[in-house]
C-alpha positions as CSV (number, residue, x, y, z in Angstrom):
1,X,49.6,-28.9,-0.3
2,X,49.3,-31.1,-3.3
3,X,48.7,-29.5,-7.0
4,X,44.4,-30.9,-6.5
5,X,44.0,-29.6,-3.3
6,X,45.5,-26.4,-4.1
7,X,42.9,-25.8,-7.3
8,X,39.9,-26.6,-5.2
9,X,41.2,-24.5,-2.9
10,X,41.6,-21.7,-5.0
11,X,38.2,-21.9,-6.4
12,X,36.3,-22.1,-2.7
13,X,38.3,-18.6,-2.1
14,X,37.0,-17.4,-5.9
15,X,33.4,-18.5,-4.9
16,X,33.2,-16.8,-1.6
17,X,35.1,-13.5,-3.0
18,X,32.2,-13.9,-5.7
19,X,29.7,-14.0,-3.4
20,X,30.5,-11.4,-1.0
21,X,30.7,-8.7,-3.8
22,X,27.5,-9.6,-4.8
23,X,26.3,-8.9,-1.1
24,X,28.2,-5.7,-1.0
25,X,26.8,-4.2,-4.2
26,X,23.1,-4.9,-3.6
27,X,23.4,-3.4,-0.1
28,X,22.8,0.2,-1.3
29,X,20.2,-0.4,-3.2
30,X,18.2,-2.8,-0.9
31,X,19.5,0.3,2.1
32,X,18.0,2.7,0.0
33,X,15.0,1.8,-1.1
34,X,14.1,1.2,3.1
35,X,15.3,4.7,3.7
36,X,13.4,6.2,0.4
37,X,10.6,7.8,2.3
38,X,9.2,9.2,-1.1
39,X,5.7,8.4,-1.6
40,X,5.5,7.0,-5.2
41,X,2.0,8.2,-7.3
42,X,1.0,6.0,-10.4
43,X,-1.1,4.8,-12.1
44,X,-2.6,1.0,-12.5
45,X,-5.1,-1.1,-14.7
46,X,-8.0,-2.4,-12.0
47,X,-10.1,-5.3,-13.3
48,X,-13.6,-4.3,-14.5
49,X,-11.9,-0.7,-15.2
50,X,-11.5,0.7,-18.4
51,X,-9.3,3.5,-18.0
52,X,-5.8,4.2,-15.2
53,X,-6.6,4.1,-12.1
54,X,-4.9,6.3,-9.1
55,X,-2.1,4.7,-6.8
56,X,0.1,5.2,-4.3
57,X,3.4,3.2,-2.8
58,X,5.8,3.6,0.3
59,X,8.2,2.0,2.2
60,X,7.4,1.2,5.8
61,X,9.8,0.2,8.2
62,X,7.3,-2.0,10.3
63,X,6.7,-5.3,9.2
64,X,3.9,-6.6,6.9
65,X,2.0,-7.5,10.6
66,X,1.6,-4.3,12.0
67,X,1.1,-2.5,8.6
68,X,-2.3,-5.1,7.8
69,X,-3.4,-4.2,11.1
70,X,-3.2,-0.3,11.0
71,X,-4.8,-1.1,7.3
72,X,-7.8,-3.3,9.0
73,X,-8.7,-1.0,12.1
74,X,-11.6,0.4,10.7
75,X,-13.0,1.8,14.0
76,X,-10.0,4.5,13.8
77,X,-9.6,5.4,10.2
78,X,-10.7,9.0,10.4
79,X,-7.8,9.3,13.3
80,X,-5.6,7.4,11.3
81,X,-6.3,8.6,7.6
82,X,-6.9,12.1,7.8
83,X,-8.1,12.5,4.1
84,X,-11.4,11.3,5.4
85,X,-13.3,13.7,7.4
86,X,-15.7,10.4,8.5
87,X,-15.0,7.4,8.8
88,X,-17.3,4.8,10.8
89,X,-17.8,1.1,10.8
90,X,-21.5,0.6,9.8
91,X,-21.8,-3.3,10.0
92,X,-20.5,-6.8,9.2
93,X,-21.3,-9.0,6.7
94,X,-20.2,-12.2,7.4
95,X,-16.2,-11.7,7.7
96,X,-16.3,-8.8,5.4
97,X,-16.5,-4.9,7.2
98,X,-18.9,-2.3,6.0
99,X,-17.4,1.3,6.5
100,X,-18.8,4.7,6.2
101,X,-16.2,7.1,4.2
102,X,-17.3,11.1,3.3
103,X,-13.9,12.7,1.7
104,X,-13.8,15.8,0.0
105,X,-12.9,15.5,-3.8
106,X,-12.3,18.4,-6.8
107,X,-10.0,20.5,-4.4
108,X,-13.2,20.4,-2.0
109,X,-15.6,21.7,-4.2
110,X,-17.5,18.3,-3.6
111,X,-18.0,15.6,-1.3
112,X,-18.7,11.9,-1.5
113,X,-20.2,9.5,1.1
114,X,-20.0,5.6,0.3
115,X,-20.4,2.6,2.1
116,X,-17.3,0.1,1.3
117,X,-17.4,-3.6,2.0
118,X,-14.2,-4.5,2.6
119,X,-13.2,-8.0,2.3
120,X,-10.6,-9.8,5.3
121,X,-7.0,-9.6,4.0
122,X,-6.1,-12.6,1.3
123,X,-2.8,-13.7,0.7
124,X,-1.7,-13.7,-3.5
125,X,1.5,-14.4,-3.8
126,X,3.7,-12.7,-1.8
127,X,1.0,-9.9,-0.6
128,X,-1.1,-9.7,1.5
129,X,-4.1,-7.9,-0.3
130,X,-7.6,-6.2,1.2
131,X,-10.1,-4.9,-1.4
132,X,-13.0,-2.6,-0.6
133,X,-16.1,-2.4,-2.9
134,X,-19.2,0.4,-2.5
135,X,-22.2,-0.5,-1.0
136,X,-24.0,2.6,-1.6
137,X,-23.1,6.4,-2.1
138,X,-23.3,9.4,-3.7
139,X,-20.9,7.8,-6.4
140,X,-21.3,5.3,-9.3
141,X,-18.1,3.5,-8.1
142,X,-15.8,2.7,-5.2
143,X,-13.2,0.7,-5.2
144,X,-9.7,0.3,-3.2
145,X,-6.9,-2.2,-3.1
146,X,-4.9,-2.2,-0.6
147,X,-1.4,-4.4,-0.9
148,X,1.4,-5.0,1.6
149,X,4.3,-6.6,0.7
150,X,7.6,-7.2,3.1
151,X,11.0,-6.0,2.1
152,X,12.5,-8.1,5.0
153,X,11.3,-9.2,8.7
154,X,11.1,-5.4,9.9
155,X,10.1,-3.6,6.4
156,X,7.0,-3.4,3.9
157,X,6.0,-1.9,1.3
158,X,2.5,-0.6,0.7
159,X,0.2,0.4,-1.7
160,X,-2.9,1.7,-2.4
161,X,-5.5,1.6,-5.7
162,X,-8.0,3.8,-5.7
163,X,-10.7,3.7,-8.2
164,X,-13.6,6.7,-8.0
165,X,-16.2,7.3,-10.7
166,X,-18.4,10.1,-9.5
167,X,-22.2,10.7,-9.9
168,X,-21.0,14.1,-11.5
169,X,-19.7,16.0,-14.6
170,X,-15.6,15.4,-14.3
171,X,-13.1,15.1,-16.5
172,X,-11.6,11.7,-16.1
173,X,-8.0,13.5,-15.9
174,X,-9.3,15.5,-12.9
175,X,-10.5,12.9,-10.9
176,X,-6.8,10.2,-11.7
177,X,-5.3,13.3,-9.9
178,X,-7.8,13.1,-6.8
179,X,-7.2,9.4,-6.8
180,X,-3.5,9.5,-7.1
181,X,-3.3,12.7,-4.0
182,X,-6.3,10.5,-2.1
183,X,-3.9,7.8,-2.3
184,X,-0.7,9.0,-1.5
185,X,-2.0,10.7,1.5
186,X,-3.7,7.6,2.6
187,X,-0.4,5.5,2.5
188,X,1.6,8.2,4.2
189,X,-0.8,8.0,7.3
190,X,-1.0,4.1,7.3
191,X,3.2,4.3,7.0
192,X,3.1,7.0,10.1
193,X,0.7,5.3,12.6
194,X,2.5,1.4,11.9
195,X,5.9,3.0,12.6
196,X,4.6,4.9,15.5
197,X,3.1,1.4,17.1
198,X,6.5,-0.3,16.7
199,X,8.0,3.0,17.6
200,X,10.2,3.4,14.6
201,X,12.0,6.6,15.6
């Protein structure tokens, strides 16, 4: 083998050496963040809020598909999302879903009821993204964001924004925490019911 050939060689075997290192060293952390089964509470800037907002993320192993459909089946969100002790579809408007919610808030010491229009799921960017606004209620304001997001073909990731302002006294740091717990337990029942339909063992 000539002097040329030999270089080029050379530098296809550098290249792919390159290459497959860099495979090897992002496959723990791409591994691990599928197998992190931690559910992630944070807080977020909403549009048209002024303050945090409470939010929730996990990792799902079920793709994005089954996770917006666990997200849209209204009719069994009290089965599905046991934080709410009622959940009913009320009506349609046009393509957008009117829901009933009651959930218990302050550590139970007081409820809320709201009707939430939520709007069919719209793709930005990468996400796939469903937004619910109140209707009516015993609140001044509803709103959640839901956002699924795949990690491959067989994994998502999932969040959920939560925005309440009660039609009560509360301290503003009391109620982020009820957003952030309403939250997290909401994404942890959505993660549990998509992997049980693809059974995910």
């Amino acid at each position: 083998m000539n002097a040329g050939k030999t270089g080029w060689f050379n530098r296809v075997k550098l290249a792919v050496a390159i290459a497959a290192c860099g495979t090897l060293l992002s496959l723990p952390t791409f591994a691990g963040e599928i197998a992190n089964r931690k559910v992630t509470r944070y807080e977020v800037k909403m549009d048209r809020a002024n303050v945090p907002v409470g939010a929730a993320r996990v990792v799902v192993r079920a793709p994005t598909a089954t996770v917006k459909s666990v997200v849209t089946d209204f009719t069994k969100y009290s089965k599905i999302i046991t934080k709410f002790e009622q959940a009913r579809v009320v009506g349609k408007s046009g393509d957008r879903t009117d829901v009933y919610l009651q959930v218990p808030i302050l550590k139970g010491a007081a409820k809320i009821w709201a009707i939430v229009r939520f709007d069919p799921p719209q793709r930005v960017g990468n996400e796939d993204v469903i937004r619910g606004k109140l209707v009516k209620g015993n609140v001044k304001r509803l709103d959640a964001i839901w956002r699924i997001r795949p990690v491959d073909e067989q994994n998502s990731e999932l969040d959920l924004e939560l925005y309440i302002v009660p039609d009560l006294p509360a301290p503003r740091s009391l109620v982020l925490s009820e957003e952030r717990g309403a939250a997290a337990k909401a994404v942890a029942d959505t993660r549990k019911e998509a992997e049980r339909r693809v059974g995910t063992p």
